[in-house]
Every structure is written in C-alpha cells, then in structure tokens.
SERO-4910 file (N, C-alpha, C, O; in steps of 0.05 Angstrom, whole numbers):
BEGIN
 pado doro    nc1    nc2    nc3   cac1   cac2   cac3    cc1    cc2    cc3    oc1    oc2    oc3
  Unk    A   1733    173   -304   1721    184   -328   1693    193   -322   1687    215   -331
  Unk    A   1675    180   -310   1643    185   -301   1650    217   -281   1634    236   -278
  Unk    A   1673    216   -273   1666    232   -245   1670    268   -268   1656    288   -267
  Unk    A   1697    262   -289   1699    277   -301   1667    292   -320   1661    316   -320
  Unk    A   1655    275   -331   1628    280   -340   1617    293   -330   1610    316   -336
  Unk    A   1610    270   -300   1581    294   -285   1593    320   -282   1578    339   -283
  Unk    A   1623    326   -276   1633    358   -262   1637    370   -290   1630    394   -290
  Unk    A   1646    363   -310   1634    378   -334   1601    387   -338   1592    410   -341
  Unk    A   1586    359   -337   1563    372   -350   1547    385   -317   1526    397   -313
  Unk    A   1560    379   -306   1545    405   -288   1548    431   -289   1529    446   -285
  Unk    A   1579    440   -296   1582    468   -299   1577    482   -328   1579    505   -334
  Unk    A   1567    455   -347   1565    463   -370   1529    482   -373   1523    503   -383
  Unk    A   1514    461   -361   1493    459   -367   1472    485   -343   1448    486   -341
  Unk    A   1492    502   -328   1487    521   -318   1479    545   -331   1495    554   -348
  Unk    A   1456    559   -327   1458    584   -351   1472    609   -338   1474    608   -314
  Unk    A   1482    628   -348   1490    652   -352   1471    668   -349   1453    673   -364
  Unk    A   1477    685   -316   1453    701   -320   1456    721   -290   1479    726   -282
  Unk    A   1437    727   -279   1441    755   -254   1447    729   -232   1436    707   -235
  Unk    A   1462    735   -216   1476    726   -199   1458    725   -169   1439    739   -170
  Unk    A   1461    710   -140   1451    724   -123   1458    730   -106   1472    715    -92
  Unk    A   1448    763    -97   1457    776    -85   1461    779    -58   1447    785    -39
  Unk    A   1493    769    -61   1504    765    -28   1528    797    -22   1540    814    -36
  Unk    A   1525    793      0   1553    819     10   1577    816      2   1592    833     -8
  Unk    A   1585    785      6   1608    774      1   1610    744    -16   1600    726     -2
  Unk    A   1619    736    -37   1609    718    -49   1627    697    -40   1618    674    -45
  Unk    A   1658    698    -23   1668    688    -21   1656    676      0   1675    671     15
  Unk    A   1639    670      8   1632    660     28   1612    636     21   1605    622     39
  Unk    A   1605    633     -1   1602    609    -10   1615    586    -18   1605    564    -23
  Unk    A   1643    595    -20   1667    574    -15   1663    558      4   1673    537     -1
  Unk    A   1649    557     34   1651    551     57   1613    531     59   1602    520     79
  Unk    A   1607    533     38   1574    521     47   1580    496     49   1599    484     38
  Unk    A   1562    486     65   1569    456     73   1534    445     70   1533    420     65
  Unk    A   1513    454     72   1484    450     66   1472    452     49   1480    475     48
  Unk    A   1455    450     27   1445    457      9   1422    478      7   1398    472      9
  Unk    A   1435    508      3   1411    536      8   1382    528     -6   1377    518    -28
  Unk    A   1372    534      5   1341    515     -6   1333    546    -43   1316    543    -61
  Unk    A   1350    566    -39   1347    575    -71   1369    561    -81   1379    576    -98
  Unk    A   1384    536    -78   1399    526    -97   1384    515   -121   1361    507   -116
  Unk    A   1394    513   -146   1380    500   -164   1384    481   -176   1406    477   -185
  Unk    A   1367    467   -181   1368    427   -184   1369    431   -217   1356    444   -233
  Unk    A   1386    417   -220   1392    404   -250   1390    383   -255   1409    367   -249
  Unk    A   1364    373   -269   1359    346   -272   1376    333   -293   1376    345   -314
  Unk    A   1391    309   -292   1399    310   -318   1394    268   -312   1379    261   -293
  Unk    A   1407    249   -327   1404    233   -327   1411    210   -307   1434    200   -306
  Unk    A   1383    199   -287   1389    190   -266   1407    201   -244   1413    185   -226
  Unk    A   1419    229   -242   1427    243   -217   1419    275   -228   1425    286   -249
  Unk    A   1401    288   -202   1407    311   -202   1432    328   -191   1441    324   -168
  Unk    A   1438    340   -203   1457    365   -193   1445    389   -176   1426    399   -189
  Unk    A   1448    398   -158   1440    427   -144   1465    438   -143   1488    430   -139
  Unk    A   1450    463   -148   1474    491   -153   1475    507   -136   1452    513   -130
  Unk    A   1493    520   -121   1490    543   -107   1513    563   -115   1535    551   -117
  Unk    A   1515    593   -120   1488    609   -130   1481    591   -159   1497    582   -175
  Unk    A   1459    590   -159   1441    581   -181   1452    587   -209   1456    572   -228
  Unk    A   1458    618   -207   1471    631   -239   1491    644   -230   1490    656   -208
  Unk    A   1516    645   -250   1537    660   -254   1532    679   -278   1525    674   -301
  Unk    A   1537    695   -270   1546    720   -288   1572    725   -296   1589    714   -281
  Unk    A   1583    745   -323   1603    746   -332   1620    762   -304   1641    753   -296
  Unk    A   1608    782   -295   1624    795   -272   1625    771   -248   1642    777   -231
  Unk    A   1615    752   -243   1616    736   -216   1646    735   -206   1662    728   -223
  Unk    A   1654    743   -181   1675    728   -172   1676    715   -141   1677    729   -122
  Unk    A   1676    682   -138   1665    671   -110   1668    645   -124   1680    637   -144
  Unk    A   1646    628    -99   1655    597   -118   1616    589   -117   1597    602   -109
  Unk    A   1618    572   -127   1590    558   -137   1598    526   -127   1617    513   -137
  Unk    A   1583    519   -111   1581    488    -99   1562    476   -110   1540    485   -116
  Unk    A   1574    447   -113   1556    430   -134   1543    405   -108   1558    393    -94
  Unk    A   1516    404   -108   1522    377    -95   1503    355   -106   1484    362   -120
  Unk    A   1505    329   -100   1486    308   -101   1458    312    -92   1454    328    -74
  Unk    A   1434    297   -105   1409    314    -97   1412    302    -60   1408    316    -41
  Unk    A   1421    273    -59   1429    268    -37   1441    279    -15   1444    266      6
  Unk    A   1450    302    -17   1469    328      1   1489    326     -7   1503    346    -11
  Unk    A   1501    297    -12   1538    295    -21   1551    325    -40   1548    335    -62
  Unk    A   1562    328    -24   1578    362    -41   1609    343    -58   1630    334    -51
  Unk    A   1591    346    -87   1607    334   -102   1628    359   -112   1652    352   -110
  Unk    A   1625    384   -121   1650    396   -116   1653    424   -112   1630    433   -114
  Unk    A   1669    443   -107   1672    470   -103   1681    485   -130   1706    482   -133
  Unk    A   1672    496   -145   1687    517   -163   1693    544   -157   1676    555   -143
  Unk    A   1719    561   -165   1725    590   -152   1712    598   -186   1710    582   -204
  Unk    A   1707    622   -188   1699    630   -205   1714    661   -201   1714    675   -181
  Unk    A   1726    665   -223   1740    699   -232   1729    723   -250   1743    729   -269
  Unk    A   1709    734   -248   1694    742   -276   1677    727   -292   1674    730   -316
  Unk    A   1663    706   -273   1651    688   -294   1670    666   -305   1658    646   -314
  Unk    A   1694    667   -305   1701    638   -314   1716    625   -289   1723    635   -268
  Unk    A   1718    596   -301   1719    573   -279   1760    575   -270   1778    565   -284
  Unk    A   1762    587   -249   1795    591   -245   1808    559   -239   1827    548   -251
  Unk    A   1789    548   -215   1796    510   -203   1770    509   -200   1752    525   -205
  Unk    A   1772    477   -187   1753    464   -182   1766    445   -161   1788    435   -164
  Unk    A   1751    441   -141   1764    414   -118   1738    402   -120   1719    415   -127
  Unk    A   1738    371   -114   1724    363   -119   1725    334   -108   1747    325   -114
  Unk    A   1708    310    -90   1707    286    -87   1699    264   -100   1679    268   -115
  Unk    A   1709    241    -99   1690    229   -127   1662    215    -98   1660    212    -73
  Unk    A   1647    211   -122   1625    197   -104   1624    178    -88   1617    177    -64
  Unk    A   1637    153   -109   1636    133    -82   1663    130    -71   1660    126    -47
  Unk    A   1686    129    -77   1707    137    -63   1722    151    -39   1735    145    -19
  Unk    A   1714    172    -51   1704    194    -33   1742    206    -38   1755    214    -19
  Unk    A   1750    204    -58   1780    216    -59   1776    240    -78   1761    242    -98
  Unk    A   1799    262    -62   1792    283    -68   1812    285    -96   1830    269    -99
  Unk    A   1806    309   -117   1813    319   -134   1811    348   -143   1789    357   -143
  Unk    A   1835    365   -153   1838    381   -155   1839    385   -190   1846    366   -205
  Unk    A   1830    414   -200   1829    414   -234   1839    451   -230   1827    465   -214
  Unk    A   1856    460   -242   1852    480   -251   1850    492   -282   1860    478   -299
  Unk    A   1838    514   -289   1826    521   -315   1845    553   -320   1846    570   -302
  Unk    A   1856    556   -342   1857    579   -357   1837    584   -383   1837    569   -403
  Unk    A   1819    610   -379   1809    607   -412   1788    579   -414   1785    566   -435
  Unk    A   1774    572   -387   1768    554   -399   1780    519   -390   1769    500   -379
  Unk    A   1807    523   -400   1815    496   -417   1832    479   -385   1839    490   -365
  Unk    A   1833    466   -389   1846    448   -362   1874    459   -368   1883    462   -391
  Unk    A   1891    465   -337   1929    475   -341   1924    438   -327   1909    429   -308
  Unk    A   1943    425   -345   1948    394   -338   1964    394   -322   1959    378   -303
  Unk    A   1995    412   -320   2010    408   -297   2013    422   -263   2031    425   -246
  Unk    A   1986    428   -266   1972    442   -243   1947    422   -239   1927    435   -245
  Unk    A   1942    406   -234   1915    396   -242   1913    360   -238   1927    350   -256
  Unk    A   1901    340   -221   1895    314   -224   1877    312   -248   1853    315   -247
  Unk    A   1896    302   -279   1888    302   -302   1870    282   -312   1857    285   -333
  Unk    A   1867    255   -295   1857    242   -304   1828    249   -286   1810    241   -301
  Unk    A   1817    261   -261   1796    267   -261   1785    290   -277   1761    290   -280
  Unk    A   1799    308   -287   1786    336   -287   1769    338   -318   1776    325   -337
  Unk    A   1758    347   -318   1751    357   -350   1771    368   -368   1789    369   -352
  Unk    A   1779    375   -387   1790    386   -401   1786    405   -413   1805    419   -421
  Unk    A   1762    411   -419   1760    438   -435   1721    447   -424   1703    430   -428
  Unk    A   1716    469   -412   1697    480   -396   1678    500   -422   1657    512   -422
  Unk    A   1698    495   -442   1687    523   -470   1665    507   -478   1671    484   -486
  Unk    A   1638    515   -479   1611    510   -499   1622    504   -532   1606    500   -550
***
C-alpha cells in the first residue's frame, strides 16, 4: 500500500509542461544514474527525482523515478503524455512490480493490483 502512494504521488505531483529536448526519448527507458537536470520532488520525509523533469501532452518515452538515495524506484512509458505502464521495485524488498494504465485508470488484469495505483486522473 505505501509503495502504491509514493508511485502515485510521484507521477501525480509532476507538472505538465515543455519536455527535454532529447533526439530520442526512448532512451530514457535505459537510465540507470540520476541526470543531474533531473528534478527533486520534495514531498514528506522522501524525495522523489524525476527524469525528464516535465512531460508534455505530446511526450512519448519513459520518465524514471528514483530515491533521493539513487534507488530507481520506477520506470514509466509514457504515450502522448499519458502513463501507458509502469515497472517498478518496492524499496525495501526490492520485488519487482508491473501496473498498466488505460485513460489513466489501472487495466487490473494486466497489472500486479495490489501494488499499482489505480487511478493516475487529477
């Protein structure tokens, strides 16, 4: 339930906005370091860092979430701006989980339901 939170309110609490400008965005699927323009989201007792920082409605690539600690808590693909999956580890476990999204909303029989968020809509 916690792990579901932070990967909600991380992708929640991202703003909407110009994107940055790579050749190929799919190639942020593959980051394993934290790009020092990633951006830190302070929120309560853990920061989040983002990489790319902002999504735009046209974005299509993924956005990596990690611990301010480096831990890469999860990968999102992004299609036009909305969230298509998410893979993702829990923190201290370290077991992986998969979520996919239509519209938004969690598809449950595609998807480890008891980690994922359920609904990504503001």
């Amino acid at each position: 339930m916690r792990t579901q939170k932070l990967i909600a309110l991380s992708l929640l609490l991202h703003p909407l906005a110009s994107p940055v400008a790579l050749a190929d965005n799919m190639q942020n699927c593959d980051l394993q370091t934290i790009p020092k323009e990633a951006k830190r989201l302070p929120t309560h007792g853990v920061d989040f860092l983002h990489y790319p920082p902002l999504i735009e409605s046209s974005y299509t690539g993924c956005q990596i979430t990690w611990l301010e600690d480096g831990y890469k808590l999860s990968t999102a693909y992004f299609r036009n701006g909305k969230v298509v999956w998410l893979k993702g580890q829990e923190p201290n476990s370290k077991k992986s989980f998969y979520c996919a999204f239509e519209n938004g909303v969690l598809v449950k029989e595609k998807s480890d339901v008891a980690k994922c968020p359920e609904n990504l809509n503001p």
